[in-house]
py3Dmol code that shows the C-alpha trace and the ligand (Angstrom):
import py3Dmol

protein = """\
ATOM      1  CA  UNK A   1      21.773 -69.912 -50.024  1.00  0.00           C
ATOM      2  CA  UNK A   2      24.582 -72.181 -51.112  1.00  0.00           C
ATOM      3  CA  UNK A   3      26.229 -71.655 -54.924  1.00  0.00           C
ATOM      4  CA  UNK A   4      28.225 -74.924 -55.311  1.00  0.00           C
ATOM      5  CA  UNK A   5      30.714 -76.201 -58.231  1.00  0.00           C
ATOM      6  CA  UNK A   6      27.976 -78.951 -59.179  1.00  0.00           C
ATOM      7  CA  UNK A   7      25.397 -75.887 -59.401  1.00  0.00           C
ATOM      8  CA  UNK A   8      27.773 -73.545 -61.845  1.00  0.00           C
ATOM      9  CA  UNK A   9      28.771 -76.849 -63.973  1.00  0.00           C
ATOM     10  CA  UNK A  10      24.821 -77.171 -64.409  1.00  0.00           C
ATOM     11  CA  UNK A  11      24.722 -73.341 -65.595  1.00  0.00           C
ATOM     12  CA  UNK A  12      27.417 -73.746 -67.815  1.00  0.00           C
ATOM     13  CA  UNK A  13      25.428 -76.983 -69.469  1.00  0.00           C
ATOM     14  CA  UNK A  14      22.521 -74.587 -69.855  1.00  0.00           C
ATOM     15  CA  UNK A  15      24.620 -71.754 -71.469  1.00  0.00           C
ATOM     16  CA  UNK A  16      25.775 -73.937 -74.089  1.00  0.00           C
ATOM     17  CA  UNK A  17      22.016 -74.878 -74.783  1.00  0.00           C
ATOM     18  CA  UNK A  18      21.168 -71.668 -75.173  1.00  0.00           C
ATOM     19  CA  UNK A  19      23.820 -70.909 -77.549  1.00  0.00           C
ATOM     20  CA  UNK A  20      22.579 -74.063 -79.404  1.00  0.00           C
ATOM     21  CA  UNK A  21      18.996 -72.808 -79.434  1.00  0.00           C
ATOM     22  CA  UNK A  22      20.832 -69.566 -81.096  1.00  0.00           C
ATOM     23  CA  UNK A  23      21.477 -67.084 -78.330  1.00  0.00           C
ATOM     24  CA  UNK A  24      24.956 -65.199 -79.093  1.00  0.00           C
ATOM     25  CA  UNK A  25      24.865 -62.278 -77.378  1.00  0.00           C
ATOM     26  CA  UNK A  26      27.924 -62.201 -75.291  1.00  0.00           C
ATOM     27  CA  UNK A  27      26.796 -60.326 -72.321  1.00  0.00           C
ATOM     28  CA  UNK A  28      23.408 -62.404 -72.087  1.00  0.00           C
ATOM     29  CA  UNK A  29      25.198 -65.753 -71.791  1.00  0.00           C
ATOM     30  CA  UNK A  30      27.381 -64.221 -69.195  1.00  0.00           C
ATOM     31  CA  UNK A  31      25.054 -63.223 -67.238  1.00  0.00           C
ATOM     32  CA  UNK A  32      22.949 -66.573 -67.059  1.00  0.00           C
ATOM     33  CA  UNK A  33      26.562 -68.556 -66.801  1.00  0.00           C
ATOM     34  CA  UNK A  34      26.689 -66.051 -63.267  1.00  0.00           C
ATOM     35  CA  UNK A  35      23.109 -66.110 -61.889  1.00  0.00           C
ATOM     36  CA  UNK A  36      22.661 -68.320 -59.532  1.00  0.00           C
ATOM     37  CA  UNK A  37      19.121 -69.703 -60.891  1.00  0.00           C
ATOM     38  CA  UNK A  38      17.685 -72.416 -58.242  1.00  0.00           C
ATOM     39  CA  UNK A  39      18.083 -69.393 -55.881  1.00  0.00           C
ATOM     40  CA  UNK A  40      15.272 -67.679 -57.547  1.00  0.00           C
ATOM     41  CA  UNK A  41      13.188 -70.688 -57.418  1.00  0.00           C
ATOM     42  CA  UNK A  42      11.079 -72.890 -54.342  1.00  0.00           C
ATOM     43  CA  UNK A  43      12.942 -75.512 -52.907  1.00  0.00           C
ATOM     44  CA  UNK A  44      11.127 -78.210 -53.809  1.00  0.00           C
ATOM     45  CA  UNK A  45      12.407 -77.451 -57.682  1.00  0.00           C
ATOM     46  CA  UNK A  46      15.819 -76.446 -57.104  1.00  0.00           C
ATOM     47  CA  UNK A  47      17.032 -79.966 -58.718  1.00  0.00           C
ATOM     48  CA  UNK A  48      15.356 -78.830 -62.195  1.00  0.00           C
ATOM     49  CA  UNK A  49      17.026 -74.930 -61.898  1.00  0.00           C
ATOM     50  CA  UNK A  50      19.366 -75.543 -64.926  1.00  0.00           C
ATOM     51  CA  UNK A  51      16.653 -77.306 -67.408  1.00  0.00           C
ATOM     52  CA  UNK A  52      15.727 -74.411 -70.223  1.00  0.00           C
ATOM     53  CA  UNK A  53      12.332 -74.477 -68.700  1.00  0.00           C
ATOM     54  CA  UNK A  54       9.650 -72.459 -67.031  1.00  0.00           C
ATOM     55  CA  UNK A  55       8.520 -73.175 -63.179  1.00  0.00           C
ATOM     56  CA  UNK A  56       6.292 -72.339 -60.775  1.00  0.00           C
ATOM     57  CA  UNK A  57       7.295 -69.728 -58.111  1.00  0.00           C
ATOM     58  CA  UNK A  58       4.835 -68.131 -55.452  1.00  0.00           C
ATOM     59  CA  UNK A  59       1.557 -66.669 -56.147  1.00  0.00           C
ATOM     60  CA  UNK A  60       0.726 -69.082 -59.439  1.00  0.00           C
ATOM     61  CA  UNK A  61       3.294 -67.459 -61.566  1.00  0.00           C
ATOM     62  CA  UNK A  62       6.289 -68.987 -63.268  1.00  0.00           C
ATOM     63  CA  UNK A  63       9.890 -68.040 -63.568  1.00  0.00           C
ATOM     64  CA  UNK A  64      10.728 -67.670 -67.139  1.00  0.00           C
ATOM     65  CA  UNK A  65      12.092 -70.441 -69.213  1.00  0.00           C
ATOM     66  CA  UNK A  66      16.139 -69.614 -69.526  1.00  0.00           C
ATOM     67  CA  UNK A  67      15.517 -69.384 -73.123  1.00  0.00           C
ATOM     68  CA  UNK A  68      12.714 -66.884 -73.083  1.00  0.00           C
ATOM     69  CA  UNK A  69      14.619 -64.833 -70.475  1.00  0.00           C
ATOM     70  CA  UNK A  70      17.809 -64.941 -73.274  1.00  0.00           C
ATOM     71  CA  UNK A  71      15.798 -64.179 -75.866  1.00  0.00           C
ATOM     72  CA  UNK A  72      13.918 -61.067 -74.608  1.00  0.00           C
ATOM     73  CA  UNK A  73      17.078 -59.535 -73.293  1.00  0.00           C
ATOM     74  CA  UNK A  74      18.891 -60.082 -76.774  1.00  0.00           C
ATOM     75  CA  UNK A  75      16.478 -57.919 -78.279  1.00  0.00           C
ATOM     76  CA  UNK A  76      16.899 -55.077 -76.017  1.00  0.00           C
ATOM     77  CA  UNK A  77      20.470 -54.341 -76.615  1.00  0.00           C
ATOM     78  CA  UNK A  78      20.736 -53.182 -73.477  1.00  0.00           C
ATOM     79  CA  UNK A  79      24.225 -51.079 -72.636  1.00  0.00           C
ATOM     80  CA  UNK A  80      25.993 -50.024 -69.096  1.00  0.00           C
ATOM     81  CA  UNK A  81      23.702 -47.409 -67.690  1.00  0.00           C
ATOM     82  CA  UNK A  82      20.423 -47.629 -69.666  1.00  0.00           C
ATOM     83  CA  UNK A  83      17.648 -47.115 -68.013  1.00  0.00           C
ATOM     84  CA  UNK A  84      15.107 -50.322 -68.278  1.00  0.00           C
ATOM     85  CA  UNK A  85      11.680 -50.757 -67.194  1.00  0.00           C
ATOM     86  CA  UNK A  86      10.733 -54.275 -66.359  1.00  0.00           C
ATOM     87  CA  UNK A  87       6.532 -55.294 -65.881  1.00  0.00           C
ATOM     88  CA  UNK A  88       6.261 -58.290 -63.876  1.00  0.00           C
ATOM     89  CA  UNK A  89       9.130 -58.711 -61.340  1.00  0.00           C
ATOM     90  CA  UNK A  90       8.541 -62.385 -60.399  1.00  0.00           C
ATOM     91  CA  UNK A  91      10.916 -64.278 -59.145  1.00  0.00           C
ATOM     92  CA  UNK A  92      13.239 -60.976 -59.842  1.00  0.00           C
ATOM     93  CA  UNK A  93      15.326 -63.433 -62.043  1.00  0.00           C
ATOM     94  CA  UNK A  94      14.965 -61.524 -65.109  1.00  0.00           C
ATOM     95  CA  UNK A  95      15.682 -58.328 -63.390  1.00  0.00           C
ATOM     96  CA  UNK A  96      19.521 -59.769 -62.262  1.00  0.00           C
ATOM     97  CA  UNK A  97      19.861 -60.617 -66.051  1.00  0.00           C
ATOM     98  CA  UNK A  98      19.076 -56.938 -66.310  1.00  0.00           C
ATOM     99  CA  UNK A  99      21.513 -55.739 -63.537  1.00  0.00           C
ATOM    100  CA  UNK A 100      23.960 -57.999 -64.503  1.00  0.00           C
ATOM    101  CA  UNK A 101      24.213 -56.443 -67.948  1.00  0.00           C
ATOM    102  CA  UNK A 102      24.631 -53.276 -66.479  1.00  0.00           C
ATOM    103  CA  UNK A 103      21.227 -51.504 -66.522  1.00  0.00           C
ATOM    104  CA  UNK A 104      19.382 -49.081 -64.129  1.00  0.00           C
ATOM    105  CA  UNK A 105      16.647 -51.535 -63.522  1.00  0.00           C
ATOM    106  CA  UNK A 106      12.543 -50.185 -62.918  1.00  0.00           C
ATOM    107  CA  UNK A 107      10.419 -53.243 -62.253  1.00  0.00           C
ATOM    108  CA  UNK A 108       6.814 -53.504 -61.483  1.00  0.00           C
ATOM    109  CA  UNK A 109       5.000 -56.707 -60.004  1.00  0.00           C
ATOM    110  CA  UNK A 110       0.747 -56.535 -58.912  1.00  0.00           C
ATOM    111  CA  UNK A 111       1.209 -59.440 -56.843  1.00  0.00           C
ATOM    112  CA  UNK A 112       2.149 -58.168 -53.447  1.00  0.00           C
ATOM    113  CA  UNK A 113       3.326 -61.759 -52.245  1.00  0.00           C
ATOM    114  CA  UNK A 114       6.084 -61.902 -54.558  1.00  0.00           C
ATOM    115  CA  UNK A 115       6.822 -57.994 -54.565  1.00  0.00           C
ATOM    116  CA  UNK A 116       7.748 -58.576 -50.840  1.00  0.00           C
ATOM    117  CA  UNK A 117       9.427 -61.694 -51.145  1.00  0.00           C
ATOM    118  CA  UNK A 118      11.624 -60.538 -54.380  1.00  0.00           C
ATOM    119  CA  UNK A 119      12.022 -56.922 -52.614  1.00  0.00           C
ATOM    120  CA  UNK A 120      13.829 -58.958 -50.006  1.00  0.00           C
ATOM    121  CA  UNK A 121      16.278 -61.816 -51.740  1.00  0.00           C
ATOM    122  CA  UNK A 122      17.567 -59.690 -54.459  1.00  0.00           C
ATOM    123  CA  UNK A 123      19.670 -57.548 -52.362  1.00  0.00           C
ATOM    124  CA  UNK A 124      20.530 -60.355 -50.144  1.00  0.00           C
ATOM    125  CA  UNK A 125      22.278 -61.914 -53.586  1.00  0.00           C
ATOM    126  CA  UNK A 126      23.609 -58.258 -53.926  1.00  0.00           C
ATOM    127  CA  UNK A 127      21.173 -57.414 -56.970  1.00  0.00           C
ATOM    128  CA  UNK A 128      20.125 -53.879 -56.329  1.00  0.00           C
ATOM    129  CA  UNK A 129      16.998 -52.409 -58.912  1.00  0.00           C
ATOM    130  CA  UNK A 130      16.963 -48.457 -58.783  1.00  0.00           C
ATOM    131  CA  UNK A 131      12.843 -49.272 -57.750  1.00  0.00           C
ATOM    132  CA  UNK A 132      10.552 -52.192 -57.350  1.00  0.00           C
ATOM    133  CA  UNK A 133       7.599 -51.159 -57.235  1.00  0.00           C
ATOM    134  CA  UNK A 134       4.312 -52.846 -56.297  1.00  0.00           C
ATOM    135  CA  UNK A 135       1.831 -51.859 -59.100  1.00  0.00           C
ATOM    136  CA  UNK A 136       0.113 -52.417 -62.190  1.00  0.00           C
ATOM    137  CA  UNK A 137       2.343 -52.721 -65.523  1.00  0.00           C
ATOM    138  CA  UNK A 138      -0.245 -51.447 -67.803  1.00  0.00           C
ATOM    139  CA  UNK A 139       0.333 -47.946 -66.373  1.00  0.00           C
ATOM    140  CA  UNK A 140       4.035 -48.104 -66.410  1.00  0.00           C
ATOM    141  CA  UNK A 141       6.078 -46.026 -64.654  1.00  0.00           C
ATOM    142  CA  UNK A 142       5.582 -42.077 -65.463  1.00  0.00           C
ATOM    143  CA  UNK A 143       7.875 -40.532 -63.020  1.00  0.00           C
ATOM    144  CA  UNK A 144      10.907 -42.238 -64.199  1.00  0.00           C
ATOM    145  CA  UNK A 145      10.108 -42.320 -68.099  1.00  0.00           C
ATOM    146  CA  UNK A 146      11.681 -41.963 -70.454  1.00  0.00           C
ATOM    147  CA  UNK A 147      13.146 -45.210 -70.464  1.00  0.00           C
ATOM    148  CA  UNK A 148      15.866 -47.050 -73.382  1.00  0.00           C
ATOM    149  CA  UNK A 149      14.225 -50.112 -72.934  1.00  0.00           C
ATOM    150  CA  UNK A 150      10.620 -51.773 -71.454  1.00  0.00           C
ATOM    151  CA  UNK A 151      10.528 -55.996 -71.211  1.00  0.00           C
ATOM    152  CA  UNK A 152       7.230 -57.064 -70.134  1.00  0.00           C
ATOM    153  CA  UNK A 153       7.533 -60.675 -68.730  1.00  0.00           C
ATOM    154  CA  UNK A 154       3.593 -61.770 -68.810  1.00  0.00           C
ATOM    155  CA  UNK A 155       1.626 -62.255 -71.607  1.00  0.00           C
ATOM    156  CA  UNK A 156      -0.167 -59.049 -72.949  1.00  0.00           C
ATOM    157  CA  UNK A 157      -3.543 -59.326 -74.783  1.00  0.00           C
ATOM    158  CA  UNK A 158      -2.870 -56.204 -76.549  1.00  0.00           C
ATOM    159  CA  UNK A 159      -0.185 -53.194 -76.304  1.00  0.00           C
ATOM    160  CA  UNK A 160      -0.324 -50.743 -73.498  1.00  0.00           C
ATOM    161  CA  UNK A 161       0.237 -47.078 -74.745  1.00  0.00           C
ATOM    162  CA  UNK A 162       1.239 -45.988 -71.768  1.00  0.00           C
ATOM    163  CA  UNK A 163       4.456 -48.001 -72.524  1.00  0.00           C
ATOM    164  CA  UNK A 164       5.009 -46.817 -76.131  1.00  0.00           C
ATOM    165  CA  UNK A 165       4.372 -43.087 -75.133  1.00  0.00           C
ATOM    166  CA  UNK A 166       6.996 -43.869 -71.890  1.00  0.00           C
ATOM    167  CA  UNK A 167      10.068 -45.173 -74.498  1.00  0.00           C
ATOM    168  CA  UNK A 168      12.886 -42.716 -75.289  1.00  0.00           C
ATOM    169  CA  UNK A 169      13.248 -42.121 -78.803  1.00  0.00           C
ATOM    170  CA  UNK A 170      15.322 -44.733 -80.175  1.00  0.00           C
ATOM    171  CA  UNK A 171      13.977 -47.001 -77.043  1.00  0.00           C
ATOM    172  CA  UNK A 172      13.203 -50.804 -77.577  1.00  0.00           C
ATOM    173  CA  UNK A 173       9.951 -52.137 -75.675  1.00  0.00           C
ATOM    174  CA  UNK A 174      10.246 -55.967 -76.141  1.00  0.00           C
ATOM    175  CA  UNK A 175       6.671 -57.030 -75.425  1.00  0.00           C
ATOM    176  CA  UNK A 176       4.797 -61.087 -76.025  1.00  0.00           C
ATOM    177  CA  UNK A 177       1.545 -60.030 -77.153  1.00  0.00           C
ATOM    178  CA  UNK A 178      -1.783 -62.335 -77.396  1.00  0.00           C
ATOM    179  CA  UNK A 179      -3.943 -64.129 -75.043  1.00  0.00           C
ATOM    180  CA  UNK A 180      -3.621 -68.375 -75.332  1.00  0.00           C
ATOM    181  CA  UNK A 181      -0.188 -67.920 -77.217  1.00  0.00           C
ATOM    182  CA  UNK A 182       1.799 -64.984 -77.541  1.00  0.00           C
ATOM    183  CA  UNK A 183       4.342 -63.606 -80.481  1.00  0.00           C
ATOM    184  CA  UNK A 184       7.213 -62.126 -79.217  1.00  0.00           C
ATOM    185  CA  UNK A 185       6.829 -58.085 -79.983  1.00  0.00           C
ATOM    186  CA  UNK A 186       9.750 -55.432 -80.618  1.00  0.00           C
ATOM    187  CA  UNK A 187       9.258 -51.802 -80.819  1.00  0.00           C
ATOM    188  CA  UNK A 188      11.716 -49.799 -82.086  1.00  0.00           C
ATOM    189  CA  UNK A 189      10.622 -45.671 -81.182  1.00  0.00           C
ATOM    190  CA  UNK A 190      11.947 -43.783 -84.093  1.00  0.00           C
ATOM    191  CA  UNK A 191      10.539 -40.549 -83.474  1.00  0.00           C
ATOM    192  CA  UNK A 192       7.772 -38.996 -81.352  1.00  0.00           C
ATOM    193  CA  UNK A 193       5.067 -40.756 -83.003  1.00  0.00           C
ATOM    194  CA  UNK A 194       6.968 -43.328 -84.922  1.00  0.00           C
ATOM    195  CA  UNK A 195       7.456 -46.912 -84.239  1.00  0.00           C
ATOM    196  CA  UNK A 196       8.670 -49.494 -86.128  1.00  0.00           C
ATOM    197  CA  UNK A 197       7.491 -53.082 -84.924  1.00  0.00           C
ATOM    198  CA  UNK A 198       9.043 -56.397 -85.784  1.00  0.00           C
ATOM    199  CA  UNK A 199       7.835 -59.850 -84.588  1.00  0.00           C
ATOM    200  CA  UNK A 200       9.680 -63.036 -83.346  1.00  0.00           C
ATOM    201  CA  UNK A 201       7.472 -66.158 -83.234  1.00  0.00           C
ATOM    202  CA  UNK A 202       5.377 -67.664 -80.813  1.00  0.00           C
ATOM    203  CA  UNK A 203       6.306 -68.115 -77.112  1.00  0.00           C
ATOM    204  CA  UNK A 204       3.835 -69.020 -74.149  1.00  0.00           C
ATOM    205  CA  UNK A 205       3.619 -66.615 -70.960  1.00  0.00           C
ATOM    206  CA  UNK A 206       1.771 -66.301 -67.843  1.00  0.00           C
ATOM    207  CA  UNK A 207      -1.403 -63.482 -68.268  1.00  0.00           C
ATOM    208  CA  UNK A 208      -0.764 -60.415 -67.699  1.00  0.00           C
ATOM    209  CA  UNK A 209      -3.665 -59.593 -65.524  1.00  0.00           C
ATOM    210  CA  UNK A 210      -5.489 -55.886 -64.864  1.00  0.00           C
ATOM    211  CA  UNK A 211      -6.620 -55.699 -61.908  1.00  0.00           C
ATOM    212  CA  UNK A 212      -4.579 -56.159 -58.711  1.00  0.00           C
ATOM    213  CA  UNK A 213      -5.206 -58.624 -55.696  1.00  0.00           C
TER     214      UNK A 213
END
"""
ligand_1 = """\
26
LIG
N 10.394 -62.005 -64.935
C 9.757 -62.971 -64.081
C 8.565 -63.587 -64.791
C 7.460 -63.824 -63.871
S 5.960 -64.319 -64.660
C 10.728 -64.059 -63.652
O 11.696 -64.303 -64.373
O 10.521 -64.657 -62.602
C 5.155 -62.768 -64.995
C 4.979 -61.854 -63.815
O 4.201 -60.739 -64.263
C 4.232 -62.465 -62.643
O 4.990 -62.322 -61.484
C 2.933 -61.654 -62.585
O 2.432 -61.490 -61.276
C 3.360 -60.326 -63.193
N 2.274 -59.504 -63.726
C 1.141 -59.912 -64.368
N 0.388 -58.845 -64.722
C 1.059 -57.730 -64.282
C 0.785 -56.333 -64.325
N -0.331 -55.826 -64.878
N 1.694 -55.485 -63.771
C 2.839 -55.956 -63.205
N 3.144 -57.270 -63.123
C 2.270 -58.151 -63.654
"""
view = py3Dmol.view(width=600, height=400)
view.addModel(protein, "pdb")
view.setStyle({"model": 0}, {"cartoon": {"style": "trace"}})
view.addModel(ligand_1, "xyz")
view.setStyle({"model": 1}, {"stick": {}})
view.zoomTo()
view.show()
């Protein structure tokens, strides 16, 4: 688990794409200029940790492409101490972009292979989540709601209610919805049954799948 000069000159490379590509939230960049990336990801792709794109990690799912993970978390405006639900833990990569910007973190992940193995590294990095839970996202999490913000990191074929009904008012769910090609989904709760949407464009994500295995 080594973090070398050559690895944060790489991150700072990436950080500057990223701000080409249009990301300017301050914290955001930060955070990805700090995470140590090739960490999250299997050895044999380490080399390619600080390209903006997607790989595979355990369990045929993929760590999201820098950009992606940027973008999502730009639209949550998250602040110190929210309370954030994250569906689809992964690589648990998102969820230290999450920490790092100061969040109580909630994350849910229905493969048990990489529940376990994420449940294990992040705190080794020092990344601690209030919960990881091994689950299924559609339900959310009902015992912590309500939350400030939801980021669902797979691809959703349509929009869960449970997650609507589990935002605080004024709450952001940031959510890719479709099924070969997703657009990029914010809901903004302005009242008890009031939601204002707005959509981003078209990003690609990994299913978000129903039933567990
Ligand atoms: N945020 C992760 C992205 C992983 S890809 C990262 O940066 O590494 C999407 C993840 O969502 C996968 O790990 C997949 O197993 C998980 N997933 C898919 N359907 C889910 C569901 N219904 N509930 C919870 N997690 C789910």
């Amino acid at each position: 688990m080594k973090d070398t000069f050559k690895h944060q000159g790489m991150r700072q490379q990436l950080v500057e794409t990223l701000i080409n590509k249009g990301i300017k939230d301050k914290g955001v960049l930060k955070a990805i200029g700090k995470i140590p990336r090739h960490l999250f990801m299997d050895s044999g792709f380490i080399d390619h940790a600080y390209q903006d794109k997607a790989f595979p990690i355990a369990a045929d799912q993929t760590i999201s492409q820098p950009y992606t993970v940027a973008f999502q978390s730009e639209l949550l405006q998250i602040e110190p101490g929210h309370k954030v639900l994250e569906i689809g833990t992964g690589s648990g990569y998102q969820t230290a972009v999450l920490l790092e910007l100061g969040a109580r973190v909630y994350s849910i992940e229905r493969q048990q292979e990489l529940f376990k193995k994420t449940s294990k590294f992040l705190p080794k990095l020092g990344y601690r989540a209030k919960s990881l839970i091994f689950g299924d996202g559609y339900k959310g999490m009902p015992v912590e709601a309500p939350f400030q913000s939801i980021i669902v990191t797979a691809g959703a074929p349509f929009v869960p209610n449970p997650l609507l009904s589990q935002l605080a008012i004024g709450g952001r769910l940031v959510i890719p919805v479709g099924d070969d090609v997703q657009v990029m989904t914010l809901f903004i709760r302005k009242g008890p049954k009031d939601f204002e949407k707005h959509e981003f464009g078209d990003f690609r994500f990994v299913p978000m799948l129903e039933d567990k295995n």
